[in-house]
mmCIF entry with sequence, helices, sheets and N, C-alpha, C, O atoms, coordinates in Angstrom:
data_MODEL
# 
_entry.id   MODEL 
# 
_entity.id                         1 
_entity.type                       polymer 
_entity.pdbx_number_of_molecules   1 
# 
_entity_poly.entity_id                      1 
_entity_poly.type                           'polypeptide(L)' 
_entity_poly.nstd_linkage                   no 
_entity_poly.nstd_monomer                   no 
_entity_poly.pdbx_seq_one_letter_code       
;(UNK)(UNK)(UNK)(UNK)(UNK)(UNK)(UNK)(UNK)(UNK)(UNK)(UNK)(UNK)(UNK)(UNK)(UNK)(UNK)
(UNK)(UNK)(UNK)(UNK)(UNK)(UNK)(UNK)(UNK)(UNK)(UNK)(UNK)(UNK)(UNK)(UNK)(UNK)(UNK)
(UNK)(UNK)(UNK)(UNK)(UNK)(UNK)(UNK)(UNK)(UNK)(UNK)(UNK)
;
_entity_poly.pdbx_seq_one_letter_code_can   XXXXXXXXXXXXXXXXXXXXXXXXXXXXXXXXXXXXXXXXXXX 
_entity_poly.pdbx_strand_id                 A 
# 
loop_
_entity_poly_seq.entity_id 
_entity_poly_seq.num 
_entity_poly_seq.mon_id 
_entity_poly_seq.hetero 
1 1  UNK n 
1 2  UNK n 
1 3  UNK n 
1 4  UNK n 
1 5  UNK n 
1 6  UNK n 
1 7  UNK n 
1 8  UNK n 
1 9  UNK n 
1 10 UNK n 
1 11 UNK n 
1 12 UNK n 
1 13 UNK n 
1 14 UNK n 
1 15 UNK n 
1 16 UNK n 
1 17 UNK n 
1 18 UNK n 
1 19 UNK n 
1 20 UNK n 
1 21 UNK n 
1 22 UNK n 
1 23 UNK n 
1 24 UNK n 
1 25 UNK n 
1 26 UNK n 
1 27 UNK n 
1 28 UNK n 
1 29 UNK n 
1 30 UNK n 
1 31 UNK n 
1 32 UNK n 
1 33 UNK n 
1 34 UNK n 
1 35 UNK n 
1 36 UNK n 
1 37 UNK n 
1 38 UNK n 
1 39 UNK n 
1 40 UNK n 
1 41 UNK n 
1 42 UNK n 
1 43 UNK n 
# 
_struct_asym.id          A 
_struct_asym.entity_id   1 
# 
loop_
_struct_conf.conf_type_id 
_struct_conf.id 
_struct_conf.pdbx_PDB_helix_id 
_struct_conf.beg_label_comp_id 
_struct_conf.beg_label_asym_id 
_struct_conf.beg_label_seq_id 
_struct_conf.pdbx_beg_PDB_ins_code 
_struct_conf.end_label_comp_id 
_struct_conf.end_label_asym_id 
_struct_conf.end_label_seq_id 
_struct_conf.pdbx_end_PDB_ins_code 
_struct_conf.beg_auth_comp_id 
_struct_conf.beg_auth_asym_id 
_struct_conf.beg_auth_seq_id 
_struct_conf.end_auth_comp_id 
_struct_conf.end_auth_asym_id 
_struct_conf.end_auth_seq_id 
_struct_conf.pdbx_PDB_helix_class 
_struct_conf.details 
_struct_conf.pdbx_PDB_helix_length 
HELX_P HELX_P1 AA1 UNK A 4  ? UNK A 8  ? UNK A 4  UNK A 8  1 ? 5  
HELX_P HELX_P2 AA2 UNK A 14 ? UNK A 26 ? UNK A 14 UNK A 26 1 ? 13 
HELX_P HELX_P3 AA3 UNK A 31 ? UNK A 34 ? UNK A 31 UNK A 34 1 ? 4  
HELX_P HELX_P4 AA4 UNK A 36 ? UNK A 42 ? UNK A 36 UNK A 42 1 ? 7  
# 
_struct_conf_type.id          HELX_P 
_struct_conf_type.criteria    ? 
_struct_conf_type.reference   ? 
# 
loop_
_atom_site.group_PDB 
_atom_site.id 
_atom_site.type_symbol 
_atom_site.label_atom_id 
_atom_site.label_alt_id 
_atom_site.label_comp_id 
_atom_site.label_asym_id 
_atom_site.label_entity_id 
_atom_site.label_seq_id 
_atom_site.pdbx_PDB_ins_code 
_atom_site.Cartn_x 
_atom_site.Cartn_y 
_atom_site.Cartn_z 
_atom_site.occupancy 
_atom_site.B_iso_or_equiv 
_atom_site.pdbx_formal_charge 
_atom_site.auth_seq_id 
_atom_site.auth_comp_id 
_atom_site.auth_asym_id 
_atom_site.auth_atom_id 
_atom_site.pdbx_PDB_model_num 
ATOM 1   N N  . UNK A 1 1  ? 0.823  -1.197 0.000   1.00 0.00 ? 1  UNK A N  1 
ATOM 2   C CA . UNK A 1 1  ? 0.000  0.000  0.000   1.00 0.00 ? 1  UNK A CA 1 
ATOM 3   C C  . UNK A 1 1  ? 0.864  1.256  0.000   1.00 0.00 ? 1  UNK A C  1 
ATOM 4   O O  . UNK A 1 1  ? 0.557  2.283  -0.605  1.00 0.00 ? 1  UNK A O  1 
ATOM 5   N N  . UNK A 1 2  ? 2.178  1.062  0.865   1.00 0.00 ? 2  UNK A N  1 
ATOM 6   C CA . UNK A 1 2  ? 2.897  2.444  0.745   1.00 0.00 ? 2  UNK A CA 1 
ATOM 7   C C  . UNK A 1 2  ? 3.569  2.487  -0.400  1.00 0.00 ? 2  UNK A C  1 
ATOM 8   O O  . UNK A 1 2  ? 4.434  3.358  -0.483  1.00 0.00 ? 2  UNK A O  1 
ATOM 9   N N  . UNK A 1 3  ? 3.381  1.687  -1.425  1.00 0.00 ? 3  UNK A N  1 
ATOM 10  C CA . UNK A 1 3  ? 4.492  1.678  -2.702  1.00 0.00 ? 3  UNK A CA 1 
ATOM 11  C C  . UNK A 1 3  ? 3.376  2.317  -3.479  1.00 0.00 ? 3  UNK A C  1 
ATOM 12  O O  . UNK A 1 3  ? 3.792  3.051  -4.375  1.00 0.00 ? 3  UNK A O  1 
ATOM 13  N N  . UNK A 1 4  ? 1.758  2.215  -3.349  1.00 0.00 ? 4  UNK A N  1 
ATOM 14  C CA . UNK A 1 4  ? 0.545  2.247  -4.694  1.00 0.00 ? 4  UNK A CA 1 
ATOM 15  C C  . UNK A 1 4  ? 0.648  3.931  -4.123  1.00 0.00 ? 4  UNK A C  1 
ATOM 16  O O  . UNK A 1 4  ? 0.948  4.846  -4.890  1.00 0.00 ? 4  UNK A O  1 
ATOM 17  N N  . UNK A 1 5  ? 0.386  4.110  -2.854  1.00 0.00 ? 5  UNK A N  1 
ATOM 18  C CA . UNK A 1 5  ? 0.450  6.183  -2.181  1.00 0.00 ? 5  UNK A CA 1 
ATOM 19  C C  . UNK A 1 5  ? 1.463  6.879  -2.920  1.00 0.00 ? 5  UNK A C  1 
ATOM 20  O O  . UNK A 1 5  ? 1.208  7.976  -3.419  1.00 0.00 ? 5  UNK A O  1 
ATOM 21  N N  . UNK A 1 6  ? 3.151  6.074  -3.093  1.00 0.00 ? 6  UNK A N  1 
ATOM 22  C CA . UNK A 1 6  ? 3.862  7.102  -2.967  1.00 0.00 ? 6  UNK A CA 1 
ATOM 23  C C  . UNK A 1 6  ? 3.963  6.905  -4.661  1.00 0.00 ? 6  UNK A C  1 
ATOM 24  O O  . UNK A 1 6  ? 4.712  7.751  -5.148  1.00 0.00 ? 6  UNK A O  1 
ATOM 25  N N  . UNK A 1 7  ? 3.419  6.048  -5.582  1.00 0.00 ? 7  UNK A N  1 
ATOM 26  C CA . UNK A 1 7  ? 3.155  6.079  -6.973  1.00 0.00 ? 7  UNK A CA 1 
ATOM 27  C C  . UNK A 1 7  ? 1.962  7.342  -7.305  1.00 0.00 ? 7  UNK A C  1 
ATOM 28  O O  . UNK A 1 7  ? 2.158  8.400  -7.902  1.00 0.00 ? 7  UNK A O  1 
ATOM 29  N N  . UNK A 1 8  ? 1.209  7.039  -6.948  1.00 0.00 ? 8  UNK A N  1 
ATOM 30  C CA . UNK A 1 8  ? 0.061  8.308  -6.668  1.00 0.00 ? 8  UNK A CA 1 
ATOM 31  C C  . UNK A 1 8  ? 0.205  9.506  -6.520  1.00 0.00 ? 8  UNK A C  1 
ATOM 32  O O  . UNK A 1 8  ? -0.445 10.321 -7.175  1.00 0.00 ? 8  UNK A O  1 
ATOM 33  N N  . UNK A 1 9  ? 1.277  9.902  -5.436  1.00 0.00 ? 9  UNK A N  1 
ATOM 34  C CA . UNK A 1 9  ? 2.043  11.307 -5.484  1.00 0.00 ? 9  UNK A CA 1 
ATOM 35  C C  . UNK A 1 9  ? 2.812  11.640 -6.386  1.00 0.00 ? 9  UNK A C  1 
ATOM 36  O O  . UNK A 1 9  ? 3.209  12.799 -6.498  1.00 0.00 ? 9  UNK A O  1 
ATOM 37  N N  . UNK A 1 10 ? 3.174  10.623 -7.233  1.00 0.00 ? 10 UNK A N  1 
ATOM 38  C CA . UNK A 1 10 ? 4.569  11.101 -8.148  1.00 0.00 ? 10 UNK A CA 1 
ATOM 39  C C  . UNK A 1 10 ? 3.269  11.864 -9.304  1.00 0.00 ? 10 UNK A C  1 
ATOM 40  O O  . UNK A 1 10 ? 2.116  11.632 -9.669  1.00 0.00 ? 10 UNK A O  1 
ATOM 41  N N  . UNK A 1 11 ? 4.229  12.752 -9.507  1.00 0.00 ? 11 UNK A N  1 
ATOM 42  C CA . UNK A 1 11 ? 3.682  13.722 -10.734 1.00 0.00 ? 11 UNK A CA 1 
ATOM 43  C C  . UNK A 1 11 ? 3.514  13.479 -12.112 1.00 0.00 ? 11 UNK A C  1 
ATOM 44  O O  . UNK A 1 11 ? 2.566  13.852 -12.803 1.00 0.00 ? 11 UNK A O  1 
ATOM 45  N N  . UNK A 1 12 ? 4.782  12.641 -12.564 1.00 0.00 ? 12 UNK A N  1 
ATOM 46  C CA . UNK A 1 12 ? 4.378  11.453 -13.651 1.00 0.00 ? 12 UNK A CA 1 
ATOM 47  C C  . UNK A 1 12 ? 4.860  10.429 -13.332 1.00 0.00 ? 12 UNK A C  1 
ATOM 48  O O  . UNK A 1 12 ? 5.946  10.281 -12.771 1.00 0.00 ? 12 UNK A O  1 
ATOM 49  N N  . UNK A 1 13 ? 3.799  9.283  -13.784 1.00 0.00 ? 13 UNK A N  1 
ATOM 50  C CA . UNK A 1 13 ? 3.690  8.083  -13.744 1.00 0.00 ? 13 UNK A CA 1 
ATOM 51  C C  . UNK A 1 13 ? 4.623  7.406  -14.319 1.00 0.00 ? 13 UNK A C  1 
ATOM 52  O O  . UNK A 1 13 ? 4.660  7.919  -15.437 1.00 0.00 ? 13 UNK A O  1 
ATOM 53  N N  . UNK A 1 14 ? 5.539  6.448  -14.288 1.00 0.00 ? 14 UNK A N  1 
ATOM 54  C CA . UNK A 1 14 ? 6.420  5.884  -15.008 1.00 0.00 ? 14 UNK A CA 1 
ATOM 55  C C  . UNK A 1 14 ? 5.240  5.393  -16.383 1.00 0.00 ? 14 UNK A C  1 
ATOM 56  O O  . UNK A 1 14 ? 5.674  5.825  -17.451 1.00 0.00 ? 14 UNK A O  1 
ATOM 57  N N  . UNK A 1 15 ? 4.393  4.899  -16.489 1.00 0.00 ? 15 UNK A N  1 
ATOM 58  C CA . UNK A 1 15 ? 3.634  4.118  -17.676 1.00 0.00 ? 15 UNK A CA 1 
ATOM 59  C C  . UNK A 1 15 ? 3.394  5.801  -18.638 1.00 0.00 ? 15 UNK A C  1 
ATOM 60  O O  . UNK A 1 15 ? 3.542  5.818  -19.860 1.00 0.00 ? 15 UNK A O  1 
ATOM 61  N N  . UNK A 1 16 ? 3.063  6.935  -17.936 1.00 0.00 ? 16 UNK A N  1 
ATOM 62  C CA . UNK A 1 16 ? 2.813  7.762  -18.995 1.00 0.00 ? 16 UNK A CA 1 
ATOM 63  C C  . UNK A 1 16 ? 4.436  8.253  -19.651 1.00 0.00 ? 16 UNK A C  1 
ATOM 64  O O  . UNK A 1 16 ? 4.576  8.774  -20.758 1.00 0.00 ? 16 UNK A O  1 
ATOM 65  N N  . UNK A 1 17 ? 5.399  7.994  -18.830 1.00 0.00 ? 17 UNK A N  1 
ATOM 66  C CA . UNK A 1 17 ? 6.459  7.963  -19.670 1.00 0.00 ? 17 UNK A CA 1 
ATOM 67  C C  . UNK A 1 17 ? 6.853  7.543  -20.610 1.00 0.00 ? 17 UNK A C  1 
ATOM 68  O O  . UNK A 1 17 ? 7.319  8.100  -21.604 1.00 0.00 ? 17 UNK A O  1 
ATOM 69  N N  . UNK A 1 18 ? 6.606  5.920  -20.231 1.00 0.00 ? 18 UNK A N  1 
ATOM 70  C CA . UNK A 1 18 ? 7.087  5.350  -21.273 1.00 0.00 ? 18 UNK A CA 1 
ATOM 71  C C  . UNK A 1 18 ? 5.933  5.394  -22.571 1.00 0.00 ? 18 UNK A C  1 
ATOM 72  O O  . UNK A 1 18 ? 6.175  5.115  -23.746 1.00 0.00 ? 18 UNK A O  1 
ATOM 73  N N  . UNK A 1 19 ? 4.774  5.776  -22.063 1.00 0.00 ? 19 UNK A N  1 
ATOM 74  C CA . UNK A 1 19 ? 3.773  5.717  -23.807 1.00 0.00 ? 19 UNK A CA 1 
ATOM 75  C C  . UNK A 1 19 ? 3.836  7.251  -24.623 1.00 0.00 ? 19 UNK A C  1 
ATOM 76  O O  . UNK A 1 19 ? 3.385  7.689  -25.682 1.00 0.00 ? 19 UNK A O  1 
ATOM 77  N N  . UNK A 1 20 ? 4.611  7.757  -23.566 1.00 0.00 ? 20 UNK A N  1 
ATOM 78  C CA . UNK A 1 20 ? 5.596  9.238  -24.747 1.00 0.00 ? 20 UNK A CA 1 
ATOM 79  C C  . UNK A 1 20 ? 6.421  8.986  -25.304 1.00 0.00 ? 20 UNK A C  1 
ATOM 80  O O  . UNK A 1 20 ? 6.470  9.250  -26.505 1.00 0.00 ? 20 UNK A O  1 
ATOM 81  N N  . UNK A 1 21 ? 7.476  8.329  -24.615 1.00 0.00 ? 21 UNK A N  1 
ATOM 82  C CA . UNK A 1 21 ? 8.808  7.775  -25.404 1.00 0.00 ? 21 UNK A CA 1 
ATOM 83  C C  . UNK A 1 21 ? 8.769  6.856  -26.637 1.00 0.00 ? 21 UNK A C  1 
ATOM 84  O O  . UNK A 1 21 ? 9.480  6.851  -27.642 1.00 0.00 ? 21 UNK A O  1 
ATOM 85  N N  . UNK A 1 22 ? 7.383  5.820  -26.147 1.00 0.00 ? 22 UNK A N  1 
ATOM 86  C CA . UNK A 1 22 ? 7.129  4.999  -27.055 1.00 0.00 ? 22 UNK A CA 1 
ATOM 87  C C  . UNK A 1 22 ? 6.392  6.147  -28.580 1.00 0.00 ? 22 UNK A C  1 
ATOM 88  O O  . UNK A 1 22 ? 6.914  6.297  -29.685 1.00 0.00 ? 22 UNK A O  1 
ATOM 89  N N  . UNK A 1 23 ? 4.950  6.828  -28.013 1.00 0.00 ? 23 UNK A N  1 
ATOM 90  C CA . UNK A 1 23 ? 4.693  7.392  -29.370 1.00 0.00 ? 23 UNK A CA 1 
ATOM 91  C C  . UNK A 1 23 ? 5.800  8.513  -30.130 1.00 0.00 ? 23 UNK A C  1 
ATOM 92  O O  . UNK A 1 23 ? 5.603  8.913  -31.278 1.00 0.00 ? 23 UNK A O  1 
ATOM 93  N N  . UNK A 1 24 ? 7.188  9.019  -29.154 1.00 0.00 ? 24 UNK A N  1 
ATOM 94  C CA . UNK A 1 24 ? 7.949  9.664  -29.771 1.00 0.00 ? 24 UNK A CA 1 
ATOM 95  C C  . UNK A 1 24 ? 8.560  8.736  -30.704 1.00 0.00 ? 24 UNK A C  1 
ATOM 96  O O  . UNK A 1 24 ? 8.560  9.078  -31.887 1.00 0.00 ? 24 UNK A O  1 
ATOM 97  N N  . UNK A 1 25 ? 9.062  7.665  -30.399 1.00 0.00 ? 25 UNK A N  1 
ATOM 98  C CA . UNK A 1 25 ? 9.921  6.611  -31.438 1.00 0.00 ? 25 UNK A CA 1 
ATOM 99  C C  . UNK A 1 25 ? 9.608  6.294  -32.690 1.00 0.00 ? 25 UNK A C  1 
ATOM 100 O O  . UNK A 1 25 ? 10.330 6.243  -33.686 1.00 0.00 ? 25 UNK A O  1 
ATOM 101 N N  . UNK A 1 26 ? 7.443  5.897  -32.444 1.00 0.00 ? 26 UNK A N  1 
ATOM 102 C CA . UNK A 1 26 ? 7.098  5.356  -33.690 1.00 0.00 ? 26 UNK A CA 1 
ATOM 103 C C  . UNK A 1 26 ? 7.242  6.506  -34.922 1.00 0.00 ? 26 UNK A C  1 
ATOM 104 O O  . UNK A 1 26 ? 7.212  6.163  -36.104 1.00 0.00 ? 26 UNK A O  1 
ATOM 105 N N  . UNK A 1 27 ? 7.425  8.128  -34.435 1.00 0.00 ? 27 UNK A N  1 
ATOM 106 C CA . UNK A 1 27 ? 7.269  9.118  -35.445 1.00 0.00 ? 27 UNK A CA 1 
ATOM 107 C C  . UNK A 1 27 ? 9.205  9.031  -35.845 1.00 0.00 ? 27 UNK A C  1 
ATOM 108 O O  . UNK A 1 27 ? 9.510  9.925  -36.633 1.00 0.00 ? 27 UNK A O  1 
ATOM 109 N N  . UNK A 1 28 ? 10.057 8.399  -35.547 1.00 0.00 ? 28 UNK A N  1 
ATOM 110 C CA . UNK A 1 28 ? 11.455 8.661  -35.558 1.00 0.00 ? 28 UNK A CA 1 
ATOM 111 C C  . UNK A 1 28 ? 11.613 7.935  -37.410 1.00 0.00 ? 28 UNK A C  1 
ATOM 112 O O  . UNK A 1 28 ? 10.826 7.358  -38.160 1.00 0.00 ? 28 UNK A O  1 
ATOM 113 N N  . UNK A 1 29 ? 12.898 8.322  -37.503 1.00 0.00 ? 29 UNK A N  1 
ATOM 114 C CA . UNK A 1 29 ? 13.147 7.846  -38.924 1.00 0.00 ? 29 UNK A CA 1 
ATOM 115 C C  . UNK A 1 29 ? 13.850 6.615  -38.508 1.00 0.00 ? 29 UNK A C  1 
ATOM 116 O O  . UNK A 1 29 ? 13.471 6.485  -37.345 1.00 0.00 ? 29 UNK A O  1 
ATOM 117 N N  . UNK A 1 30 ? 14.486 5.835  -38.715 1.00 0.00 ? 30 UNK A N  1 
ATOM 118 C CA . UNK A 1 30 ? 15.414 4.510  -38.744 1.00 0.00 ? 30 UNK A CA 1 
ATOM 119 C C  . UNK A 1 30 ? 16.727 4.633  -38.275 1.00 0.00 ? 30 UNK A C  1 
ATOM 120 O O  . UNK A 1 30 ? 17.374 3.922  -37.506 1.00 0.00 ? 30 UNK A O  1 
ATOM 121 N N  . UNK A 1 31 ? 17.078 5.940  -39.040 1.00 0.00 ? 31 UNK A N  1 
ATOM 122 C CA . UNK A 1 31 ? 18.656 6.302  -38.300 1.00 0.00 ? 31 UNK A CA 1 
ATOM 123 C C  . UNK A 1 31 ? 18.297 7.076  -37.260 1.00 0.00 ? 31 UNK A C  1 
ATOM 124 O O  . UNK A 1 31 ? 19.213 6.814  -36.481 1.00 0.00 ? 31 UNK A O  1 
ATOM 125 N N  . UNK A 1 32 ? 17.733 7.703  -36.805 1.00 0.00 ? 32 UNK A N  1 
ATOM 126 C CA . UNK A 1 32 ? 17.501 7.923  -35.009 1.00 0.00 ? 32 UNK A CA 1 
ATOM 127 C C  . UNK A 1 32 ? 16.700 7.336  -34.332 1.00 0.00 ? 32 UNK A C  1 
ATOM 128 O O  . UNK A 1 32 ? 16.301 7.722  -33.233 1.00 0.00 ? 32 UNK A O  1 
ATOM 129 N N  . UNK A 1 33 ? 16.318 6.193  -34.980 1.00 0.00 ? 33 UNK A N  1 
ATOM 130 C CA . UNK A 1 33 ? 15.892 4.829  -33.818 1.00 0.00 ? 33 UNK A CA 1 
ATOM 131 C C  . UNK A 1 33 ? 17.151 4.161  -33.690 1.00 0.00 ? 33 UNK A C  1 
ATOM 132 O O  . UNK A 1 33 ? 17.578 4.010  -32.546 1.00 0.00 ? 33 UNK A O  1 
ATOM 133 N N  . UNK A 1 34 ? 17.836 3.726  -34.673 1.00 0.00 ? 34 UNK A N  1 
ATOM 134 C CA . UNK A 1 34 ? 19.539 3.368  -34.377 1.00 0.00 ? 34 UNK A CA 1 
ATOM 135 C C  . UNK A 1 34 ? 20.325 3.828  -32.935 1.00 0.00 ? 34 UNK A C  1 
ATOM 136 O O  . UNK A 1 34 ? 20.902 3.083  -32.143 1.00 0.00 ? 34 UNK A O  1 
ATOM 137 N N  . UNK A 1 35 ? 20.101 5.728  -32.840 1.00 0.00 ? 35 UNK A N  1 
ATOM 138 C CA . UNK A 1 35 ? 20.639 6.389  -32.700 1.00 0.00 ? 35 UNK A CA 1 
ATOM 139 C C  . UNK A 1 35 ? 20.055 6.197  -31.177 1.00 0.00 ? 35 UNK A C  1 
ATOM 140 O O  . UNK A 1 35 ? 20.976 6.241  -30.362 1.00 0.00 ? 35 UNK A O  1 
ATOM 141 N N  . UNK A 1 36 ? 18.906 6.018  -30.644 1.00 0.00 ? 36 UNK A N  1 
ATOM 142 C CA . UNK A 1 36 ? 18.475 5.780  -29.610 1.00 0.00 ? 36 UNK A CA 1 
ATOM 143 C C  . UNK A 1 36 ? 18.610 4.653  -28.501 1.00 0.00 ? 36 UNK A C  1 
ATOM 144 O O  . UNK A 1 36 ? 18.761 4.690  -27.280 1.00 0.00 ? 36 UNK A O  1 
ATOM 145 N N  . UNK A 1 37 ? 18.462 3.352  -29.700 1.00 0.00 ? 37 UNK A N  1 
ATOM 146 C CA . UNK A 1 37 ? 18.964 2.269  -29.315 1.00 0.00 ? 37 UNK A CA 1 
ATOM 147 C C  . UNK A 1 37 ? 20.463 2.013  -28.944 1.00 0.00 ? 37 UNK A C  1 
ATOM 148 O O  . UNK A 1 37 ? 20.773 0.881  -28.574 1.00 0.00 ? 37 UNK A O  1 
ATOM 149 N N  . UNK A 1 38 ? 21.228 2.806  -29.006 1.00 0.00 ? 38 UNK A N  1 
ATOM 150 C CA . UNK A 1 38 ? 22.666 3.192  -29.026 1.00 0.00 ? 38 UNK A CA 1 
ATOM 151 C C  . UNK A 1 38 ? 22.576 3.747  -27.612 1.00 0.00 ? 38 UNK A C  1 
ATOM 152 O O  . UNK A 1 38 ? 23.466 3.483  -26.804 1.00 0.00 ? 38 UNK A O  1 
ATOM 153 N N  . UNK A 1 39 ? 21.833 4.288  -27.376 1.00 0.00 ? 39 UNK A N  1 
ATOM 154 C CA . UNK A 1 39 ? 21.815 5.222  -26.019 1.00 0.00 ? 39 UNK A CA 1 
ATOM 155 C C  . UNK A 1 39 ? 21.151 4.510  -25.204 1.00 0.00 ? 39 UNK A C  1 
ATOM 156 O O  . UNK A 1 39 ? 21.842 4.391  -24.193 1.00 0.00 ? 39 UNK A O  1 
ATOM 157 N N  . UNK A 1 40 ? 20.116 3.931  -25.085 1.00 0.00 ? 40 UNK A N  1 
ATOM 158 C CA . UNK A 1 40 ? 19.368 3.001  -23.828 1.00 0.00 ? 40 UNK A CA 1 
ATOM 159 C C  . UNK A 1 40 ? 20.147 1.875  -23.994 1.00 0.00 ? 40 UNK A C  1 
ATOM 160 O O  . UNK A 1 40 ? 19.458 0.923  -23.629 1.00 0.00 ? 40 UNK A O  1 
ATOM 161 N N  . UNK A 1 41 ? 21.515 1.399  -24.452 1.00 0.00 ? 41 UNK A N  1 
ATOM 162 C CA . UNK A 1 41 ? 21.747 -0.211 -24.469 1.00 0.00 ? 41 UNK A CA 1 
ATOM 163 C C  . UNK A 1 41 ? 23.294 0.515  -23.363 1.00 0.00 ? 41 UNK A C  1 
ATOM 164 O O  . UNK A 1 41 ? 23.879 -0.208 -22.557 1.00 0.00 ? 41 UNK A O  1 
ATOM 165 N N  . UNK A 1 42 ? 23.688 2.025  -23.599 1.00 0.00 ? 42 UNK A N  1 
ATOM 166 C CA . UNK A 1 42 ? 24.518 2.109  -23.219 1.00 0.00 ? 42 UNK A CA 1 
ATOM 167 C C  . UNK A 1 42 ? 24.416 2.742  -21.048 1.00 0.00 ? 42 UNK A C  1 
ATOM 168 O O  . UNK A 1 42 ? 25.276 2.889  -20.179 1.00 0.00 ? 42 UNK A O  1 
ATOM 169 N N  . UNK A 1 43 ? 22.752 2.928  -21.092 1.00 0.00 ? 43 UNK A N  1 
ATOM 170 C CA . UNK A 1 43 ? 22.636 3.415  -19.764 1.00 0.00 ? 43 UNK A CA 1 
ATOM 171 C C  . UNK A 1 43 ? 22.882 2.440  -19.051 1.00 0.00 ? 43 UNK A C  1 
ATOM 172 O O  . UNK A 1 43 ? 22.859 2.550  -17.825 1.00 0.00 ? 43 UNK A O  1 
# 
């Protein structure tokens, strides 16, 4: 229950993050989906 409260307070949601990141990608061209995948394999 104290993990669902202190999700609730956060200002953004991890899930609305990731369905920005996600609809930012599907508009990307091929070489900066490359260019991305380069960067989240390296965090």
């Amino acid at each position: 229950m104290d993990e669902f409260n202190r999700l609730m307070k956060e200002e953004v949601l991890r899930d609305e993050v990731l369905e920005s990141c996600y609809a930012k990608m599907m508009g990307l061209a091929e070489s900066k989906l490359k260019l991305i995948q380069s960067v989240l394999e390296n965090l």
